[in-house]
Structure formats: structure tokens, C-alpha cells
N, C-alpha and C positions, 0 to 999 in steps of 0.2 A: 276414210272420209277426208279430202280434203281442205287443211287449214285456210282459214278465210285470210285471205290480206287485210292485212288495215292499212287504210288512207296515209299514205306520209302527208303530211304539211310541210307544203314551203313555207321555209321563214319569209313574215312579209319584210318586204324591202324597205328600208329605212329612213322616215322621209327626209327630201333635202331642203335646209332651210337657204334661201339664196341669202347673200350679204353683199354689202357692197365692197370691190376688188380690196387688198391690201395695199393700204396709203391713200386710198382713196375716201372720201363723205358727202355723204347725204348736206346739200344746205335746207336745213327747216325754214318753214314761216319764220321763228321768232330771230335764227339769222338769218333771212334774207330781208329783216327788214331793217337790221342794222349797218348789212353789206349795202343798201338802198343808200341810206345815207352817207356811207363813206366813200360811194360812186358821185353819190349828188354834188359834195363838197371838190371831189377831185375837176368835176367837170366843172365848176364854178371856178375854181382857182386855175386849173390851166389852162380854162381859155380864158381866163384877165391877161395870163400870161402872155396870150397871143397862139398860142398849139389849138390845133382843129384834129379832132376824132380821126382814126383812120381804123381800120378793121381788115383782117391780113386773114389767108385759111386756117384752121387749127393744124392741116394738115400740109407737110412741106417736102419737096425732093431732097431726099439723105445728102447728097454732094453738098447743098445750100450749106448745111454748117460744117461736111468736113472741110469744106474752105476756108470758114470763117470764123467760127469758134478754134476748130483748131483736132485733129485724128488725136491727137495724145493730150486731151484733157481729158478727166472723167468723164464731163456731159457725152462726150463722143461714142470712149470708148466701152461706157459700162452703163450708164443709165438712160440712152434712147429708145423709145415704144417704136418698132420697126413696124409697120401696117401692109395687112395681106392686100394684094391689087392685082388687077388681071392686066393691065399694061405692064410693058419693061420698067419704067421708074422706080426705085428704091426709095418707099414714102415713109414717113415717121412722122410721126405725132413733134410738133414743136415742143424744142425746149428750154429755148427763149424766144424772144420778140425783135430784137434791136434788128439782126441781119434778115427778117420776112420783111419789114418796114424798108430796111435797103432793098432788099430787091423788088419791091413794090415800086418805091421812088424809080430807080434805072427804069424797071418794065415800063411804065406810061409815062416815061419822058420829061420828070416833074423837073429834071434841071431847067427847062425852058421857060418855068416860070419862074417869076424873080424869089431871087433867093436871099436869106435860106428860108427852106421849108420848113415848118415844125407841127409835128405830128404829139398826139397821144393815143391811145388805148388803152384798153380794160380787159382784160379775159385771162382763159386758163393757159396752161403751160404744162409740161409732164416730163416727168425724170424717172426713171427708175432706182432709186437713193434708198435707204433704210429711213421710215417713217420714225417723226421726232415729234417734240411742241412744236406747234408752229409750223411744221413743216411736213409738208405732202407729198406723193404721187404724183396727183392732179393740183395744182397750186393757183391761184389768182396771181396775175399784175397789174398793175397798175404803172405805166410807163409813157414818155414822154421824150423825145428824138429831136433838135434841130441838126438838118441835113444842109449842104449848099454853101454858097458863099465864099469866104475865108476862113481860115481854121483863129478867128479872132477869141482871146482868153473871156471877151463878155459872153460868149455861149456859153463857155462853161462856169461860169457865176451864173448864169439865168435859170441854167438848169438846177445846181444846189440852191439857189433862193427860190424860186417855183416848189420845191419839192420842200424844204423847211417849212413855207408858209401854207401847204397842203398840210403838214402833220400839225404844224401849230391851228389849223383852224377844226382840222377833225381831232383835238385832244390830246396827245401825246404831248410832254413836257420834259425841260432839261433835255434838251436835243443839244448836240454837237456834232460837227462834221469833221470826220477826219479825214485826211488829206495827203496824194502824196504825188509824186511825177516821176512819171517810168521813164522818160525822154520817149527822142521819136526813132527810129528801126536802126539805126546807127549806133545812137548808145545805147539800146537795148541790147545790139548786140556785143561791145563792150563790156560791159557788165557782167552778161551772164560768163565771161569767161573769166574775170576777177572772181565772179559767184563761184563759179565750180573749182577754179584755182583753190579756193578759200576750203571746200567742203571736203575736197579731196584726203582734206588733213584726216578728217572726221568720220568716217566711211564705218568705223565701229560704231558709233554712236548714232550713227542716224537708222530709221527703220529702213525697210525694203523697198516702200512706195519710191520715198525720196532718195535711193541708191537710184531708182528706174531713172523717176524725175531729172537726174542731174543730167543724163543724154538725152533726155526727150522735152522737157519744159523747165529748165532752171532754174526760172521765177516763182514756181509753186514751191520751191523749197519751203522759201520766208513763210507761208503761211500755213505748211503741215500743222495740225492737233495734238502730233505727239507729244508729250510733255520733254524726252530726250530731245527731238529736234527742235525745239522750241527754246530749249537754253542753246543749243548750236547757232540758232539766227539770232542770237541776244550779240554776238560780236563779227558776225557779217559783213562784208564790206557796206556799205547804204548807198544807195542807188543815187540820192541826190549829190554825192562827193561826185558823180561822173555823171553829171547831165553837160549836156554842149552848151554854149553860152546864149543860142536863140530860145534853149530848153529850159536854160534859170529863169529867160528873161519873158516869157508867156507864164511860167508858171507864179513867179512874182508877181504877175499883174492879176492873173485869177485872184492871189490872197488880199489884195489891193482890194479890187472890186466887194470882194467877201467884208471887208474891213468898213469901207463906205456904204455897204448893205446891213451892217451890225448883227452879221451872222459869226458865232461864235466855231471857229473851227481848232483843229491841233494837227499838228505833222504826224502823220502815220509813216514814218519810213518804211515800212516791213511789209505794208499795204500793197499787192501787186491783183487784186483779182485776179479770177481763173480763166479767164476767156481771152483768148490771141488775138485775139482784134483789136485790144484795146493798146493806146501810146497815149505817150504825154499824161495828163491826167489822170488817177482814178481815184473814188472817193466815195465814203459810205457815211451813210448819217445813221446814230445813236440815239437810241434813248440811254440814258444814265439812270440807273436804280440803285441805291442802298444795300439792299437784298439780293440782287440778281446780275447787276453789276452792268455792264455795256450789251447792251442790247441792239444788232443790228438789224434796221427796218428797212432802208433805200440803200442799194449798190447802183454804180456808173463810173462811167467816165467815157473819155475821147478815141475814137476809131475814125484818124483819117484815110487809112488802108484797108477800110472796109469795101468800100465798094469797089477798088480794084483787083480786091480777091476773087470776086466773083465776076468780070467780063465789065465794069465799068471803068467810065473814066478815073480819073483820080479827085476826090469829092470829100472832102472836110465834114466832120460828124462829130457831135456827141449829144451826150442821151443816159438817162438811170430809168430805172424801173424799183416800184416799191411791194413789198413783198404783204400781198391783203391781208396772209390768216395772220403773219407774226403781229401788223400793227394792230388789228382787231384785238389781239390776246392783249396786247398794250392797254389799249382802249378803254375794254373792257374791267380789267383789274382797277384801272383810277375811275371811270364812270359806267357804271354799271345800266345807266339809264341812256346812255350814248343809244339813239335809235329808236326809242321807244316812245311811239307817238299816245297820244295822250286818248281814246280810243273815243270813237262821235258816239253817241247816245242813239241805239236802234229803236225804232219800228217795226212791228210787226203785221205782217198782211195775213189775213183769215179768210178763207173763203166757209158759203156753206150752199151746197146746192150745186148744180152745173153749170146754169145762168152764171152766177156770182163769179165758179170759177175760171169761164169765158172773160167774164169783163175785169178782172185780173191783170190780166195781160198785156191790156191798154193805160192800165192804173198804174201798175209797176213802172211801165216805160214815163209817164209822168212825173210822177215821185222820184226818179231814176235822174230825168233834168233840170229836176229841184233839187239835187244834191243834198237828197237825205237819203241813210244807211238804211234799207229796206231788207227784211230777212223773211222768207218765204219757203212755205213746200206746197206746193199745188197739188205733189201728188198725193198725199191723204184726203181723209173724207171728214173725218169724226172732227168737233169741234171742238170737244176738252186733248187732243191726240196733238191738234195744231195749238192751241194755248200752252198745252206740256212742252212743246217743242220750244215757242217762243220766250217761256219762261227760260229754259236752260239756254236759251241764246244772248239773255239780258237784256231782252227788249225790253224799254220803260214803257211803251204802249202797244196796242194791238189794236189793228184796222179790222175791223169785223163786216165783211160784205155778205149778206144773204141776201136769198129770191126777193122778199120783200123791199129790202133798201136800193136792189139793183130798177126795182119799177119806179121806187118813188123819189132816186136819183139821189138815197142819203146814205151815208155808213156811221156805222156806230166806233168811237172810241172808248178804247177800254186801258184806265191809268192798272200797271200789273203790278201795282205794288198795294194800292188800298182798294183794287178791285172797283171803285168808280167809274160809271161809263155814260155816254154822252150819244146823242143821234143829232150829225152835223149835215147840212148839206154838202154833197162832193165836192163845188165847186169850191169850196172856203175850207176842203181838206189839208192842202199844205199851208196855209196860211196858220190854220189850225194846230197843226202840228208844230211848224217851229215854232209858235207861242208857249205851247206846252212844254218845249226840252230845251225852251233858253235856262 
């Protein structure tokens, strides 16, 4: 007699729960409505300043920054989102903002209006970087460009005062700017060969990044993380002993300016930011903590070589961008209420019937241009179902419309906390109600 099979069981398959990418976050209601306000305040202060909104694609031709940011910095060569496309273009996800805004400016001709031009925006940004505090994947900026003109030292004071008076009015405290001047492409390149003269000594001590760095970006030495090259840049040549004498004499008028603005700054000699584009100036503003020590919120400075890396004329620039999640984290830890609006007193609407819940619809939009908080589900039936609901929404009242009150043109209110209720006429509804939730 032959033995019966038994059924094998496939393992069921495992379910998958999705999440969002690594480095990347979800923004909730309760931060998006603290991000609300530090958008609100940014776009209050810099357009007093004079900067008007510009908005650039998220998505950009790979060439744009190997020009301009620079093939041998990080952002280039290790943290770009490269984007599948079915044209020839090599597209990637931005991962800054300053050179999209230049080539925006070039593309529609804006030198032709009077200059300079000055720009801001708001949005995201992407690196591919190992996720930190403060710092993302997918990142916010908040930044601000004057483009045009003369390469005069008051833009670059307008842009560190614009961007202090942005944090001083969104919160952050004990701010300081540090400061330093790379000169312009002459003594840059000066420098980096006293720099590497100087490092060459050193070649044991220093790690492997900055063995790379010294033939490919010599400026990035100064500010490696390592704790070894970090006392190696403590006796470094310093870059302001060889500025040219037009390069002392712009960058002494910045601190000039900064001085008669009563912004409190400090020489950062070691200061070179990561991006190629930038001469003459660069400069980040701090919060100062006890506990956590310098904390940076806004990086910038001056890129007069920007838009001739990319097919433009030759076109004077500068510009910072402030960095959303780390000031929030700022923010946040001193006022915790930063954002948190003070919440309007609901109403709630009840239908009972079909009548009822037909003329709903005309009621809501009323109440809607009375700018009162209406909270509603039409689609339930039962009437303790829809009071359940309103009660866990916190409404202090509840508009109760049945067949009856829809003929005789009244609704009943009902107070949800002592249960008292009232038969008003519709017409003297809103009037009714803000009397009730003053």
C-alpha cells in the first residue's frame, strides 16, 4: 500500500515592514509646525533685508558641481545621490544650493537687471555622509545669495548680519561669528604650497585622507577631525600672513563693517570651508554652550569664480546657508515651546438624518469663513458615535443639526463638558458660538 504524502508547508514569507531610507526622517505635525515658524521668521528677516525667494530644481546635471564645488572634495566624490534618467544627462540630487542659484542667475539673464541681485531659499539638500545629530541624508537650508555688482566687503557683512539677526530673532543665543580670509585665486595658490611645504615635514603623523588631500585640496588639511592632524594644523603656516594687500584691505573692511553692526565675531585662521568655489571670505556663525561647546549653525562666504566656472561671465558673489535640523536642535533645547501655537477652542458639527446631513455641507463652508475650528465626520450615522468622536477631539461644543431643526431653520448647541444645550436659530449660529468660546 502506498505511503500517503504529507503536505510540506512553505514557510510563510516574512513580512516587510518599509521605513524611511537610512539618514533620512519623516517631518510630523508637531515638527512641522515648529519648522513653520522658523521658515516664517527666516522669510520676515530676509526680505527686510532686501533678498527675494528663488526656488531652483532639487534635481541638477552632475557637471554643475564638478565644476564648481570642486571632483576632489567629499561632496563630489563620495556623498552624491546620482539619479536613474532616460536622457544622456548625468543627474543627481543637489547637494548644495549656492551654484543652482548661479546658474539660475546666468540661465535667465538676471545680470541685466540692476545689480546685485539677492536671492533666498528654503529646501532640501542630499549627501550621502554617515548620519549624526543634527545631521541628515536629506537635510534642510535655509540660504541666501547676493549675486552682481562689485565684489564690495558690505555684502559680505550683510550677509553675516542678515543671518545673526535670523538666529537672534528665531532663539538661539551667545552666537559668534568666526572669520577668516582665504585671499583671491593668486594667494590661494601661494599658500597651499607653503601649506604642503609645511606638511611634508609631517607625513607620519597625519592620517591617509589628508596624505590624499595634500595633492588634491590642501586647504582641507586645516580642518581634518583627526585629533593627530589637528595638533599638526595647531603650527601651520596661517593663511592671513600671505594675503596680497587688496586681500588685507577688503577683508579689514568686512570686520569694520561687522564692528559698526555690533556683531560680535573672532579670527578663525584654520577656517577654510570644503567647497572650491569659495575666496576671499569664509565664515560660520556659532552658538556657544557650556556643555557642548561651539556649535555650528550657518557656513558661507565669497565665490567671485563661481560663475566663470561654469560658462559665465566673471560675476562677484557671496552667500551662507543655515543648516534647519542642527538650529532646531538649538532651538529646541533652550525653548521648548518654540512653535507651539496656543491651539483655537473646536466645534463640533453633528448631523442626524440625511436632510441634516445634506445641509452640512453649506454650514461647514460658513462657519469655514468665520474662521472657526470646525471638526466633523459626515460619514457616521449614530449620534452618541459622532459625540464620542467630538468628545476625543476636544471640542467645547457640539452643533447638533437634525430633520426637525433643518425645517424649522434652528440647531441645537450642546456645552461637552456640563452637557447643557440650547435650540438657537441658524442665522445667530456664529455669532453664538464665538460668544460661547471667548
Amino acid at each position: 500500500m502506498p505511503k500517503k504524502r504529507t503536505a510540506v508547508k512553505k514557510p510563510l514569507k516574512k513580512k516587510h515592514i518599509f521605513q524611511s531610507p537610512k539618514g533620512m526622517h519623516d517631518i510630523l505635525p508637531d515638527e512641522e509646525a515648529v519648522r513653520t515658524k522658523l521658515y516664517k521668521t527666516a522669510k520676515e528677516v530676509l526680505e527686510y533685508y532686501g533678498f527675494n525667494k528663488i526656488e531652483t530644481p532639487i534635481v541638477e546635471e552632475e557637471e554643475l558641481f564638478l565644476r564648481t564645488v570642486g571632483e576632489d572634495t567629499d561632496i563630489v566624490s563620495k556623498e552624491m545621490y546620482l539619479v536613474r534618467s532616460r536622457g544622456k544627462s548625468k543627474l543627481v540630487l543637489r547637494p548644495e544650493m549656492t551654484a543652482p542659484v548661479m546658474r539660475s542667475f546666468l540661465e535667465h539673464g538676471m545680470h541685466r537687471l540692476p545689480q546685485p541681485q539677492q536671492f533666498y531659499y528654503i529646501g532640501p539638500a542630499f549627501r550621502h555622509e554617515n548620519p549624526q545629530a543634527g545631521r541628515y541624508r536629506q537635510f534642510y537650508q535655509i540660504g541666501a545669495e547676493i549675486i552682481g555688482g562689485e565684489a564690495d566687503p558690505i555684502y559680505d557683512a550683510q550677509v553675516v548680519v542678515a543671518f545673526v539677526r535670523l538666529l537672534e530673532e528665531a532663539g538661539p543665543k551667545n552666537l559668534i561669528v568666526g572669520i577668516n580670509s582665504i585671499g583671491s585665486a593668486g594667494d590661494r595658490q601661494n599658500y597651499k604650497k607653503k601649506l604642503v611645504d609645511y606638511y611634508r615635514g609631517y607625513t607620519k603623523e597625519i592620517c591617509d585622507d589628508c596624505k590624499r588631500r595634500m595633492k588634491t585640496n590642501p586647504l582641507r588639511l586645516l580642518d581634518c577631525k583627526n585629533k593627530g592632524c589637528q595638533a599638526v594644523a595647531e603650527e601651520a603656516p596661517v593663511v592671513l600672513d600671505h594675503l596680497s594687500g587688496s586681500s588685507k584691505t577688503h577683508f579689514k573692511s568686512i570686520l569694520e563693517y561687522l564692528d559698526e553692526a555690533g556683531i560680535p565675531y573672532t579670527l578663525k585662521p584654520r577656517l577654510v570651508r570644503g567647497l572650491d568655489y569659495y575666496n576671499r571670505t569664509v565664515f560660520e556663525i556659532f552658538a556657544e554652550d557650556d556643555e557642548k561647546g561651539e556649535r555650528s549653525l550657518v557656513g558661507g562666504g565669497r565665490y567671485d569664480y563661481l560663475a566663470e566656472s561654469i560658462g559665465g561671465r566673471p560675476t562677484p558673489g557671496v552667500g551662507a546657508s543655515l543648516g534647519v535640523e542642527r538650529v532646531l536642535e538649538v532651538i529646541k533645547e533652550r525653548d521648548p515651546s518654540f512653535g507651539v501655537s496656543r491651539p483655537k477652542k473646536k466645534v463640533c458639527l453633528v448631523h442626524v438624518g440625511q436632510l441634516a446631513k445634506r445641509r452640512c455641507i453649506s454650514l461647514l463652508e460658513e462657519l469655514r469663513k468665520a474662521n472657526l475650528v470646525v471638526v466633523s465626520n459626515l460619514g457616521k450615522t449614530s449620534l452618541s458615535g459622532q459625540l464620542e468622536s467630538a468628545d476625543k477631539t476636544g471640542a467645547v461644543l457640539a452643533l447638533i443639526l437634525g430633520q426637525k431643526e433643518v425645517f424649522e431653520e434652528n440647531i441645537i448647541i450642546r456645552d461637552m463638558k456640563t452637557g447643557v444645550q440650547e435650540t438657537i436659530p441658524l442665522k445667530k449660529l456664529v455669532k453664538e458660538i464665538k460668544k460661547k468660546i471667548q
